[in-house]
Biopython code that builds the backbone (N, CA, C, O; Angstrom):
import numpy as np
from Bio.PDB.StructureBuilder import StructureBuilder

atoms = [
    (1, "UNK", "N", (0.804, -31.009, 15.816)),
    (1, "UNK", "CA", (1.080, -30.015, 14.806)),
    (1, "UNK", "C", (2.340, -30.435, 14.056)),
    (1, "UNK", "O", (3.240, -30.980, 14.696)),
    (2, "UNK", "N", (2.476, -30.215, 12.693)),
    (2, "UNK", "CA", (3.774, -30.653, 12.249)),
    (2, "UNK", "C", (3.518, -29.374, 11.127)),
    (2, "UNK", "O", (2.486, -28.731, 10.937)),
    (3, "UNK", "N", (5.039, -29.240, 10.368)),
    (3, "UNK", "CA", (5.229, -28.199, 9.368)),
    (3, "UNK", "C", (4.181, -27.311, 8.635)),
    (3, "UNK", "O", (3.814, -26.142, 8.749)),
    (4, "UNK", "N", (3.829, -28.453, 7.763)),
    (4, "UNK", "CA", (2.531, -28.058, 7.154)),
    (4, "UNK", "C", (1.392, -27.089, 7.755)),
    (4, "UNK", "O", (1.135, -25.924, 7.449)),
    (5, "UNK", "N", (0.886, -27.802, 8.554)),
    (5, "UNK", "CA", (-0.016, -27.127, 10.005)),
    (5, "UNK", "C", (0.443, -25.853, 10.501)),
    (5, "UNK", "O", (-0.355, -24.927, 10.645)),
    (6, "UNK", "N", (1.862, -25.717, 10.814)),
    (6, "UNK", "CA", (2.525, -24.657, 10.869)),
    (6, "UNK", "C", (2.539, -23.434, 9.855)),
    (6, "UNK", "O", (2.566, -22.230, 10.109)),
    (7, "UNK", "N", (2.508, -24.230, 8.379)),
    (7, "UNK", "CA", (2.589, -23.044, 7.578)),
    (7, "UNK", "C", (0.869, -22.833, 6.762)),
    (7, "UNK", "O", (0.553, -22.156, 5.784)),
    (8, "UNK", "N", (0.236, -23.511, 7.443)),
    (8, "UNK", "CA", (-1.140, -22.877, 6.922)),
    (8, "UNK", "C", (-1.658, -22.200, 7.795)),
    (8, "UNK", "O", (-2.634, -21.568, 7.390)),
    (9, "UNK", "N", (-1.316, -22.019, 9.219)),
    (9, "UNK", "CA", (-2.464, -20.985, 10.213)),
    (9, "UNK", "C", (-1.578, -19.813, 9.433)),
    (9, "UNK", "O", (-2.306, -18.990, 8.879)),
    (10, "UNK", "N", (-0.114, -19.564, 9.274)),
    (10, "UNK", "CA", (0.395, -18.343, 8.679)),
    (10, "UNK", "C", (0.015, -17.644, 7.589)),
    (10, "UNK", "O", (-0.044, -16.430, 7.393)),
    (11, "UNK", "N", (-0.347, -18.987, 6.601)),
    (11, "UNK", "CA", (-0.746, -18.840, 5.164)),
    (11, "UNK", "C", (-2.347, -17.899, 5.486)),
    (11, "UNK", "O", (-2.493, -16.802, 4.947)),
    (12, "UNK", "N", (-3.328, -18.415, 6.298)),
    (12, "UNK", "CA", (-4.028, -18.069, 6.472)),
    (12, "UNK", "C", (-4.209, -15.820, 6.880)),
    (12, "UNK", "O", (-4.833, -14.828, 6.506)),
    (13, "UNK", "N", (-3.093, -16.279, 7.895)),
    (13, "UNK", "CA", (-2.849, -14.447, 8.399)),
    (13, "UNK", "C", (-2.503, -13.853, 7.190)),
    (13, "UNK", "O", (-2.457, -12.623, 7.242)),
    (14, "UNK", "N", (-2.191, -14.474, 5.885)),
    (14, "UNK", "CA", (-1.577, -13.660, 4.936)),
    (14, "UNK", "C", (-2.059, -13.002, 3.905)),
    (14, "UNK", "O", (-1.772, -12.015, 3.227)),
    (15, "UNK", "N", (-3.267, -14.215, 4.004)),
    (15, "UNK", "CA", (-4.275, -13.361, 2.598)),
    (15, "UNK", "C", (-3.583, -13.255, 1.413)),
    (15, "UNK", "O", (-3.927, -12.450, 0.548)),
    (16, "UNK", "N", (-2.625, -14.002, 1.289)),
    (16, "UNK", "CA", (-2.290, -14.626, -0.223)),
    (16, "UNK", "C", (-1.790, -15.764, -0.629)),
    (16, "UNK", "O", (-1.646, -16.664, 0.198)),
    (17, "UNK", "N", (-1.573, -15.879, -1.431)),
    (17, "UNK", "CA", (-1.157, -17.367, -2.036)),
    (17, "UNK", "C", (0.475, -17.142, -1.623)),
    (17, "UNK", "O", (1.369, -16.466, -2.132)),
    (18, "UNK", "N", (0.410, -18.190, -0.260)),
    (18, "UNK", "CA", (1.835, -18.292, 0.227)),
    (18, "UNK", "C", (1.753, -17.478, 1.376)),
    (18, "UNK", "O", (0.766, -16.797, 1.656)),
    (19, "UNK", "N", (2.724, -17.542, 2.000)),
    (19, "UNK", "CA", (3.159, -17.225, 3.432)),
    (19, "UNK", "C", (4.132, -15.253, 3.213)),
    (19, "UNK", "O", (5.211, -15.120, 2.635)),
    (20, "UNK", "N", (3.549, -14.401, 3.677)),
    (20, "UNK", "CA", (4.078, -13.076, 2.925)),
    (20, "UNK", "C", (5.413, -12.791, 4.539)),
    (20, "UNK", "O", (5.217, -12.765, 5.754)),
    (21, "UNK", "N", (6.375, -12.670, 3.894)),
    (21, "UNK", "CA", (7.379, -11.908, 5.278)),
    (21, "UNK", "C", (7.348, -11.789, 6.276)),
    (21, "UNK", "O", (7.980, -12.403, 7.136)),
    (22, "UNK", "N", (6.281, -10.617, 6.432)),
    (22, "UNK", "CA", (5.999, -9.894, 7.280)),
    (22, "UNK", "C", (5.361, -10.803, 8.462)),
    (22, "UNK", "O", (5.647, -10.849, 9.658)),
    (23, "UNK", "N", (4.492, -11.439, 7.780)),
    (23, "UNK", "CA", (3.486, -12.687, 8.397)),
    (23, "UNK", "C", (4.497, -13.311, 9.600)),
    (23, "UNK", "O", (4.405, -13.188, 10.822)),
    (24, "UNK", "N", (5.730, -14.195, 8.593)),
    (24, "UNK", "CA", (6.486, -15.333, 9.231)),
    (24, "UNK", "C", (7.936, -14.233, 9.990)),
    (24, "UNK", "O", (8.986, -14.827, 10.233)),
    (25, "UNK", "N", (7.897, -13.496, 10.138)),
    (25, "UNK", "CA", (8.641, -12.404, 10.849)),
    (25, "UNK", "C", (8.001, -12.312, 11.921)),
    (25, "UNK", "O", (8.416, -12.881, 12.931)),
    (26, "UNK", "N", (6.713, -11.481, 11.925)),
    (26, "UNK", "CA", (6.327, -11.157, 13.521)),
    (26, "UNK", "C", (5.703, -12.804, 13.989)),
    (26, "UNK", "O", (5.438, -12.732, 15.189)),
    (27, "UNK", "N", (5.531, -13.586, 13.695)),
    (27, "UNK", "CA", (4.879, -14.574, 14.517)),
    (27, "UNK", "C", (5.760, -15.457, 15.052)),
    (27, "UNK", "O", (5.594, -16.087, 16.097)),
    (28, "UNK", "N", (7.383, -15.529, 13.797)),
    (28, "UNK", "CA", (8.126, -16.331, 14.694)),
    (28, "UNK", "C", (8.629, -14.893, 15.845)),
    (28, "UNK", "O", (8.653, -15.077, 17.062)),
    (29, "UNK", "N", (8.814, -14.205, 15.531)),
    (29, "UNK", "CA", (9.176, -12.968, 16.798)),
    (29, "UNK", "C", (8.545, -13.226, 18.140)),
    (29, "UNK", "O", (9.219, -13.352, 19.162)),
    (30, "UNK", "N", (7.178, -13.304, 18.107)),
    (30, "UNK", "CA", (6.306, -13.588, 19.289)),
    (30, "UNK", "C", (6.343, -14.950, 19.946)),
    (30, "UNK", "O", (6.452, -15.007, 21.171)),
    (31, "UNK", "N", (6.248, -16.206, 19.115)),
    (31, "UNK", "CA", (6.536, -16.964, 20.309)),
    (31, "UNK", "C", (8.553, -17.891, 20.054)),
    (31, "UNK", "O", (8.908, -19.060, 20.209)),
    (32, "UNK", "N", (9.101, -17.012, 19.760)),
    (32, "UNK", "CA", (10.465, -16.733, 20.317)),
    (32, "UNK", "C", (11.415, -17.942, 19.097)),
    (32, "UNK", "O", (12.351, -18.738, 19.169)),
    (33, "UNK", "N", (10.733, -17.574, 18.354)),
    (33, "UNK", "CA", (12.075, -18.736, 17.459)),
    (33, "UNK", "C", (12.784, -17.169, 16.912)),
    (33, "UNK", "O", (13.908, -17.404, 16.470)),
    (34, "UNK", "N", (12.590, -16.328, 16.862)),
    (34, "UNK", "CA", (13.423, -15.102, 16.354)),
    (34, "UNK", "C", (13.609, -14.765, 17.942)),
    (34, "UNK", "O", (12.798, -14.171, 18.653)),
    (35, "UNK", "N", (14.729, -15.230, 18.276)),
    (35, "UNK", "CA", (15.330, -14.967, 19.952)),
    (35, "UNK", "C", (16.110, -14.230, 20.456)),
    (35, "UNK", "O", (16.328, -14.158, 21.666)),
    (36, "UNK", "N", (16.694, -13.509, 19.492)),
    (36, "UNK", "CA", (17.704, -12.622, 19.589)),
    (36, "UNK", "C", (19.373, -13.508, 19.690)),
    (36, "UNK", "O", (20.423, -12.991, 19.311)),
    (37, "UNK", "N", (19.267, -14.780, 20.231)),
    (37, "UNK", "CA", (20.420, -15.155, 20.827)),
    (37, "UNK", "C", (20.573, -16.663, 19.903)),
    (37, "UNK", "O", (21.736, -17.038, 19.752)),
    (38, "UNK", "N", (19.601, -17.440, 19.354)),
    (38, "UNK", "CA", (20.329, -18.603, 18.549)),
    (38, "UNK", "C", (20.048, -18.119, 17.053)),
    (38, "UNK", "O", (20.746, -18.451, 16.095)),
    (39, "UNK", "N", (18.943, -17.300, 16.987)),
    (39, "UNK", "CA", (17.926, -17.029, 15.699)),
    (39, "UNK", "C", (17.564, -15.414, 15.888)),
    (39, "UNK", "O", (16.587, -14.921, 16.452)),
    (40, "UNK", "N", (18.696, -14.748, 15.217)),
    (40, "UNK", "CA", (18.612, -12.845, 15.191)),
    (40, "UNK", "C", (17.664, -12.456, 13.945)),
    (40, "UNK", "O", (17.289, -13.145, 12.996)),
    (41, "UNK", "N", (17.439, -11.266, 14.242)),
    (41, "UNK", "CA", (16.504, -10.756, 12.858)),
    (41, "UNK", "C", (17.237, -10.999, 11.976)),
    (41, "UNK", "O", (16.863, -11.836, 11.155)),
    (42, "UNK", "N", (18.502, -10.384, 11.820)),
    (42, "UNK", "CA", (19.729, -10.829, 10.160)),
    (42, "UNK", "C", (19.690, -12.369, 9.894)),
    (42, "UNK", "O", (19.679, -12.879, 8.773)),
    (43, "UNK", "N", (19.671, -13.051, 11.117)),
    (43, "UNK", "CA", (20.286, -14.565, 10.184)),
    (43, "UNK", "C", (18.461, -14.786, 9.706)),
    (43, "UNK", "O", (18.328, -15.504, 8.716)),
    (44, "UNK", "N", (17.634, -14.446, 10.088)),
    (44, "UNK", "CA", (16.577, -14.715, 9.808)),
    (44, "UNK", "C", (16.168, -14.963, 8.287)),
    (44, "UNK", "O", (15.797, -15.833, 7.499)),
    (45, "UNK", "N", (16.677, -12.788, 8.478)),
    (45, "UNK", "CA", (16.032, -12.297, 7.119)),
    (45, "UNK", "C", (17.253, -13.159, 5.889)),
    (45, "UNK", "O", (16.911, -13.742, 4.861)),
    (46, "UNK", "N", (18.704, -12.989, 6.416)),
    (46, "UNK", "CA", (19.493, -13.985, 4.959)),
    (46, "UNK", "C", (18.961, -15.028, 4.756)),
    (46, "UNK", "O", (18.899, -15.376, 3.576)),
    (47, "UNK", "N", (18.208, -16.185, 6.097)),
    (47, "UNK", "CA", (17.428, -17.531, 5.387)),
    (47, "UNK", "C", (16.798, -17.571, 4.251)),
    (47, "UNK", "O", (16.794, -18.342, 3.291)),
    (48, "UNK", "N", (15.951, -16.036, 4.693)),
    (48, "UNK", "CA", (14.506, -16.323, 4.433)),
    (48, "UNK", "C", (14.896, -15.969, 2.449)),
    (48, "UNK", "O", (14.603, -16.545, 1.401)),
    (49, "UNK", "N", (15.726, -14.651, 2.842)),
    (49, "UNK", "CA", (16.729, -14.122, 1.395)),
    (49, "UNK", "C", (17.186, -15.514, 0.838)),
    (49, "UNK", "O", (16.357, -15.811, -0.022)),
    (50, "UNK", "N", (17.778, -16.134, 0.901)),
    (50, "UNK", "CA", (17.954, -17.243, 0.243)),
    (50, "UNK", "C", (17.295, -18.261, -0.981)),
    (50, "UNK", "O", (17.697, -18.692, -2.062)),
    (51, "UNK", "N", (16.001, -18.389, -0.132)),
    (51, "UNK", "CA", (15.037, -19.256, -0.811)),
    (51, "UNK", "C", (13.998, -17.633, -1.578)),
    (51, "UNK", "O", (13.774, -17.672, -2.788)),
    (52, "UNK", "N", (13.649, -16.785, -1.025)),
    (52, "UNK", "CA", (13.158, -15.960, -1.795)),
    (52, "UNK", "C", (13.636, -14.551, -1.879)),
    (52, "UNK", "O", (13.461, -13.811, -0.911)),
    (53, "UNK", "N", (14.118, -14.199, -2.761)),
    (53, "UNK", "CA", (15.443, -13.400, -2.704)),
    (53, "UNK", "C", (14.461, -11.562, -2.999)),
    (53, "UNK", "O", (14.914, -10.418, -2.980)),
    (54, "UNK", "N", (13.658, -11.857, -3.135)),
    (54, "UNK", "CA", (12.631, -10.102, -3.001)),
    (54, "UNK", "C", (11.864, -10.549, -1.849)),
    (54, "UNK", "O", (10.658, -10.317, -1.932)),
    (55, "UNK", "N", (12.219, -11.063, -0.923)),
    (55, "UNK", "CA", (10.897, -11.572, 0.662)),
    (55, "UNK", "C", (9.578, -11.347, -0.455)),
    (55, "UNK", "O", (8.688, -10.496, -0.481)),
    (56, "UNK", "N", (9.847, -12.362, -1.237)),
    (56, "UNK", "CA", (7.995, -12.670, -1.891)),
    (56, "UNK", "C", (7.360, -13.619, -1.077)),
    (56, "UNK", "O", (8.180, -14.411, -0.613)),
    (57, "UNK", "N", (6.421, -13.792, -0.797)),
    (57, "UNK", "CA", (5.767, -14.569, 0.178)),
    (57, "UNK", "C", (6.092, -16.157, -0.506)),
    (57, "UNK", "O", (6.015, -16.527, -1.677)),
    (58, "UNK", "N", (6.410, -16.765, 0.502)),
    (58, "UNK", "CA", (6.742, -17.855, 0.764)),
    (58, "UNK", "C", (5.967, -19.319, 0.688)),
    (58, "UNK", "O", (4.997, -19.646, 1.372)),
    (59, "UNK", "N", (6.633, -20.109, -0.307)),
    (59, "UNK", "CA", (5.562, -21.720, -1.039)),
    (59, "UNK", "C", (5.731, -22.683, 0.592)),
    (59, "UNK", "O", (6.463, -22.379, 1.533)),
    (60, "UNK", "N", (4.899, -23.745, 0.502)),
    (60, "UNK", "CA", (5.337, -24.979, 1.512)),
    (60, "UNK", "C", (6.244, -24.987, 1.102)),
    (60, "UNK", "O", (6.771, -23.876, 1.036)),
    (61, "UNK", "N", (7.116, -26.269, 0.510)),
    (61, "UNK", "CA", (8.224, -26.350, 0.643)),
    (61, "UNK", "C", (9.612, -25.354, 0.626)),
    (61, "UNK", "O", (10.606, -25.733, 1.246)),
    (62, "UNK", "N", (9.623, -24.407, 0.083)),
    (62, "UNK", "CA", (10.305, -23.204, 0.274)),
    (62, "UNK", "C", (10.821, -23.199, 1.758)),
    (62, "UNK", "O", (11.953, -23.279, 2.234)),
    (63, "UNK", "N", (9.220, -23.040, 2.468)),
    (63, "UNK", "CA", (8.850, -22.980, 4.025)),
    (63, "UNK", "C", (9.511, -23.931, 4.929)),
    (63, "UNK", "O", (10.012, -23.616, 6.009)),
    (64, "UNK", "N", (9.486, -25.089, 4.438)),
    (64, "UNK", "CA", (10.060, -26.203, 5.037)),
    (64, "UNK", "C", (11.692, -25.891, 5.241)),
    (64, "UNK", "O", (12.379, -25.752, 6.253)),
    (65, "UNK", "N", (11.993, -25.845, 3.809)),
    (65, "UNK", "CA", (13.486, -25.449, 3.530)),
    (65, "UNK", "C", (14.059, -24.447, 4.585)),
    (65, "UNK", "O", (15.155, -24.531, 5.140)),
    (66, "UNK", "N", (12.927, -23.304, 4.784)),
    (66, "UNK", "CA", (13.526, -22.323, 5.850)),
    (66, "UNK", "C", (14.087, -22.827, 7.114)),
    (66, "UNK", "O", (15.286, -22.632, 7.317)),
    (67, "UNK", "N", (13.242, -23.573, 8.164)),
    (67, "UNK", "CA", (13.140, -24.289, 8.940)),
    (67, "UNK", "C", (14.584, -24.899, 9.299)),
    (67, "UNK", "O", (15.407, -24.814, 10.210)),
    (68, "UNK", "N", (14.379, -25.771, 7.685)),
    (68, "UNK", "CA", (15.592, -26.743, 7.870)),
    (68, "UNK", "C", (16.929, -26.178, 7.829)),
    (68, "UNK", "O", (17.902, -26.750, 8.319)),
    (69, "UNK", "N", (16.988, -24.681, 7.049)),
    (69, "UNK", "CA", (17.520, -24.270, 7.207)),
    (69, "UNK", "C", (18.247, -23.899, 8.862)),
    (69, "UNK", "O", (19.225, -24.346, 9.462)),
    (70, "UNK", "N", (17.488, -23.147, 9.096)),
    (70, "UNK", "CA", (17.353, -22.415, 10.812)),
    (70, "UNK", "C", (17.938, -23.463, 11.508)),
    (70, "UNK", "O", (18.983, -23.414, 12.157)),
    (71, "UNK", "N", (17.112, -24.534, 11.316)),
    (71, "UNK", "CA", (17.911, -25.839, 11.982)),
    (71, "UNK", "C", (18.934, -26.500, 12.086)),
    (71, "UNK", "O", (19.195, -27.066, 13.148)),
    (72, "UNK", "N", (19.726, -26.575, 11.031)),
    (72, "UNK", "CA", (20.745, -27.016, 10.628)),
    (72, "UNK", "C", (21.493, -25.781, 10.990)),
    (72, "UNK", "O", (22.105, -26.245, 11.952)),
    (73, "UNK", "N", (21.845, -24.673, 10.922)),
    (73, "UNK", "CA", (22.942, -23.535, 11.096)),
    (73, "UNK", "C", (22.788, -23.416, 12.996)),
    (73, "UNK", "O", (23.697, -23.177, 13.791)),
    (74, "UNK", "N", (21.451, -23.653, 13.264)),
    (74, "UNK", "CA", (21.680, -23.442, 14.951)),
    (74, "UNK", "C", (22.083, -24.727, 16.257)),
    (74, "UNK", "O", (22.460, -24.895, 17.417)),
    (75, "UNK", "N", (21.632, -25.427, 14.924)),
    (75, "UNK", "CA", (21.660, -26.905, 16.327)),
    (75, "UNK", "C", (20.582, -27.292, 16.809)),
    (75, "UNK", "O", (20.462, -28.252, 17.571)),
    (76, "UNK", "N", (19.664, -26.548, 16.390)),
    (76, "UNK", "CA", (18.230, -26.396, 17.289)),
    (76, "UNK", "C", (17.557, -27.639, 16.337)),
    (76, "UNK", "O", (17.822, -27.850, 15.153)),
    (77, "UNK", "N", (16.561, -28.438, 17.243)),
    (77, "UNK", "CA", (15.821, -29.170, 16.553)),
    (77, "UNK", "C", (14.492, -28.448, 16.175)),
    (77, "UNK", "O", (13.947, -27.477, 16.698)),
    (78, "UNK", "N", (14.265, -28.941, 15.491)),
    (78, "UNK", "CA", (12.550, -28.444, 14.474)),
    (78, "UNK", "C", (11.612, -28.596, 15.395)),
    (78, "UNK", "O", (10.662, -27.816, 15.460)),
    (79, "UNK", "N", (11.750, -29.528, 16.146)),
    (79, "UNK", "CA", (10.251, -29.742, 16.737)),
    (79, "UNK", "C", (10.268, -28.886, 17.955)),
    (79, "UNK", "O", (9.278, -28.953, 18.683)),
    (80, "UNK", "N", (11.383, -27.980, 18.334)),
    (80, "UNK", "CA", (11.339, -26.931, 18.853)),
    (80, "UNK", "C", (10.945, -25.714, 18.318)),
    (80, "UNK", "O", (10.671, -24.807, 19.103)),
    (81, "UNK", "N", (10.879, -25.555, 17.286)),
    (81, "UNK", "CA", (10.339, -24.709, 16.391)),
    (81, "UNK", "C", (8.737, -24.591, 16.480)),
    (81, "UNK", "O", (7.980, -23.622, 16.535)),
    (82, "UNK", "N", (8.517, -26.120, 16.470)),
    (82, "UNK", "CA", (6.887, -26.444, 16.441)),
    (82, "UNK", "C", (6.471, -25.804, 18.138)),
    (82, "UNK", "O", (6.064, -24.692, 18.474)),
    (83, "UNK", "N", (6.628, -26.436, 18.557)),
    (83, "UNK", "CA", (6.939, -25.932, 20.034)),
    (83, "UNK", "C", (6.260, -24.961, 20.417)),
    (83, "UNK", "O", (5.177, -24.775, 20.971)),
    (84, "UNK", "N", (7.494, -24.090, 19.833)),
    (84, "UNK", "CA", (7.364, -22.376, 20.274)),
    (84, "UNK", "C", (6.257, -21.977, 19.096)),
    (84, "UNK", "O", (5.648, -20.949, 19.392)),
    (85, "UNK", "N", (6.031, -22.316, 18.366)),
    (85, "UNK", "CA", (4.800, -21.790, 17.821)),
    (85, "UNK", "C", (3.474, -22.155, 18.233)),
    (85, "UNK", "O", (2.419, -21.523, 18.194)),
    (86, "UNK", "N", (3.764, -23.359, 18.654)),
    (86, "UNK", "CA", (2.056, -24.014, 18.934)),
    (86, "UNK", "C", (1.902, -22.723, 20.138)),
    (86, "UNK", "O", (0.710, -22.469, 20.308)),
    (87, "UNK", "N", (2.651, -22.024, 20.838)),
    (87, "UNK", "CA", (1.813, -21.495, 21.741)),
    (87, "UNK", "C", (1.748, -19.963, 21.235)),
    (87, "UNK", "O", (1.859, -18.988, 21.978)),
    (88, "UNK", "N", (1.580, -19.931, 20.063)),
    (88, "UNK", "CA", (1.056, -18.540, 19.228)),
    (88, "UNK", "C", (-0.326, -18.687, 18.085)),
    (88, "UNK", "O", (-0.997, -17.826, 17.515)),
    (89, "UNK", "N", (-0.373, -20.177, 18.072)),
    (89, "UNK", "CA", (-1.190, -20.575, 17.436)),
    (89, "UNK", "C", (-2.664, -20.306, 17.421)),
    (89, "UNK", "O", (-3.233, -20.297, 16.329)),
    (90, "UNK", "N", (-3.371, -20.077, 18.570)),
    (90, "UNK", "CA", (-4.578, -19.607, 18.900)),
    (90, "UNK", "C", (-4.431, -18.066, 18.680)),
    (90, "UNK", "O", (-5.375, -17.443, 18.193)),
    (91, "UNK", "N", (-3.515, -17.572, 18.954)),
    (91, "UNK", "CA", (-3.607, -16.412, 18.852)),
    (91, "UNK", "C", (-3.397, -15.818, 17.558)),
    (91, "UNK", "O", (-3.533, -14.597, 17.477)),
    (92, "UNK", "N", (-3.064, -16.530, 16.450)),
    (92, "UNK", "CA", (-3.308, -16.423, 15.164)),
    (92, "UNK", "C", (-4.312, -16.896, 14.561)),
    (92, "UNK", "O", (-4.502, -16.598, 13.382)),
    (93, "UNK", "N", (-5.032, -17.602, 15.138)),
    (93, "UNK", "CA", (-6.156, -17.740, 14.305)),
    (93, "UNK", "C", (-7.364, -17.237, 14.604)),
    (93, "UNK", "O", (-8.421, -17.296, 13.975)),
    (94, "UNK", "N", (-6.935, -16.437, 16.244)),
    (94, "UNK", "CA", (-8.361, -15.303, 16.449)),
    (94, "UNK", "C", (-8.229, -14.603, 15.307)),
    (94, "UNK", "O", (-9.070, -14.490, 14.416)),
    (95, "UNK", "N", (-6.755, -13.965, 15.376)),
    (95, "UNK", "CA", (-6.792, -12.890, 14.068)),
    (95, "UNK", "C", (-7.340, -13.269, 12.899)),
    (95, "UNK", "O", (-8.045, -12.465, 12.290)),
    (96, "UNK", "N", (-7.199, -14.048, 12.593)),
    (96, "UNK", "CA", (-7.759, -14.475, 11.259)),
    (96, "UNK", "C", (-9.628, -14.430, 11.022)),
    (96, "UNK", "O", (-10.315, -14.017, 10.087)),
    (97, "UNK", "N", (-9.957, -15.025, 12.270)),
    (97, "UNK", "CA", (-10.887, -14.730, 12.475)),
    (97, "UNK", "C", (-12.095, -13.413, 12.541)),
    (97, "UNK", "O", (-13.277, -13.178, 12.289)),
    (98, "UNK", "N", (-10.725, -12.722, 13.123)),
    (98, "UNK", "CA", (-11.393, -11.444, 13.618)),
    (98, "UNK", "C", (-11.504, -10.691, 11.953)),
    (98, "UNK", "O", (-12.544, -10.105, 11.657)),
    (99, "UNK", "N", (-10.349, -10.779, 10.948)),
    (99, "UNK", "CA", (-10.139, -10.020, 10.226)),
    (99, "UNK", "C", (-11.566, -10.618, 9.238)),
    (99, "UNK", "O", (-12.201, -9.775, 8.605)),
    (100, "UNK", "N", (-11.838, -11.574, 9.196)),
    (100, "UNK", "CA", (-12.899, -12.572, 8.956)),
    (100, "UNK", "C", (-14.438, -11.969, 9.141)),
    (100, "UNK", "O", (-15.281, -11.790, 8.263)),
    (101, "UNK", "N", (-14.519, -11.741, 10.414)),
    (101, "UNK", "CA", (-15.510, -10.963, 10.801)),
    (101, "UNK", "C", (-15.923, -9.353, 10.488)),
    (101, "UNK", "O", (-17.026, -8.825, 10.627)),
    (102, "UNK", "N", (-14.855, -8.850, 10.091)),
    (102, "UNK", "CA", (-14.698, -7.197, 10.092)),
    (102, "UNK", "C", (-14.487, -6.745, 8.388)),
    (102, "UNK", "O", (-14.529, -5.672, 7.786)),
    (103, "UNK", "N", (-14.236, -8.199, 7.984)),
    (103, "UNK", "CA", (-13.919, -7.846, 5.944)),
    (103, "UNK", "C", (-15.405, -7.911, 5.955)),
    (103, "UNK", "O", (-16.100, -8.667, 6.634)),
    (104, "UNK", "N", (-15.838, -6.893, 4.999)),
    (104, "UNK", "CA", (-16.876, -6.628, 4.133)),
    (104, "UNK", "C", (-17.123, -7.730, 3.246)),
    (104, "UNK", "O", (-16.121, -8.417, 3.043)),
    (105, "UNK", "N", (-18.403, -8.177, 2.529)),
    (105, "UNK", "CA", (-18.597, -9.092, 1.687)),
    (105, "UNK", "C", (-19.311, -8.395, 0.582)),
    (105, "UNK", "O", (-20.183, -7.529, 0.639)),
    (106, "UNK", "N", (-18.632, -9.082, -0.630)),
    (106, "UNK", "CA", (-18.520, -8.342, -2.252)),
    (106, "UNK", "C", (-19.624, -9.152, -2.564)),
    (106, "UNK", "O", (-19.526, -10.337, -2.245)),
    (107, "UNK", "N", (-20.532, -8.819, -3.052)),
    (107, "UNK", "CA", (-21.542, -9.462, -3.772)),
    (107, "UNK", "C", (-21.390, -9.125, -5.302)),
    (107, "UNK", "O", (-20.869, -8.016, -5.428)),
    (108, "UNK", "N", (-21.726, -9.828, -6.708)),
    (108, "UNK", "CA", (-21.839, -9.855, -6.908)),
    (108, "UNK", "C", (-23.046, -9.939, -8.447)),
    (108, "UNK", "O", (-22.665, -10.441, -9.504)),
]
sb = StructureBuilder()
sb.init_structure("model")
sb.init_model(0)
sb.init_chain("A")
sb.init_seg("    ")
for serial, (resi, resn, name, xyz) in enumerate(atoms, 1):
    if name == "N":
        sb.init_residue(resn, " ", resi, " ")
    sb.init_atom(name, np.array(xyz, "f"), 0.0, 1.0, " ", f" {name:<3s}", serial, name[0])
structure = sb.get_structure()
């Protein structure tokens, strides 16, 4: 898994063009890059404020930038980042799935 990979199972939970807040909030929350102790909800949300200053959902590189951000202010390497997400990863893409299964289809 590398960045990219990272920010398309999210892109996917988001159902829009780009990665929306809320999305990259609870998922880094769950598998622990929002830790309370290197990476708090505040330093989160100022990253994330930074690169998109109304939490508008979030481009790749934007995304990347976050990261590198996070990374650079904690010490923490990235591929710890990857890490702790790969083991949320299945569990985001049931959802996706599921929401997949349960959306109605518009015909035309």
């Amino acid at each position: 898994m590398n960045l990219e990979d990272m920010y398309q199972v999210m892109k996917g939970a988001s159902e829009v063009d780009g990665v929306r807040y809320d999305v990259v909030e609870t998922w880094f929350r769950k598998c622990d890059i929002i830790d309370g102790k290197f990476i708090s909800d505040e330093f989160f949300e100022r990253s994330y404020l930074r690169l998109c200053p109304n939490k508008e959902p979030i481009g790749l590189a934007p995304f990347i930038q976050l990261l590198g951000i996070m990374s650079r202010e904690t010490k923490l390497d990235i591929k710890l980042f990857l890490t702790k997400f790969e083991r949320v990863r299945v569990e985001i893409v049931q959802e996706i799935k599921e929401k997949c299964v349960n959306k109605p289809y518009a015909y035309s």
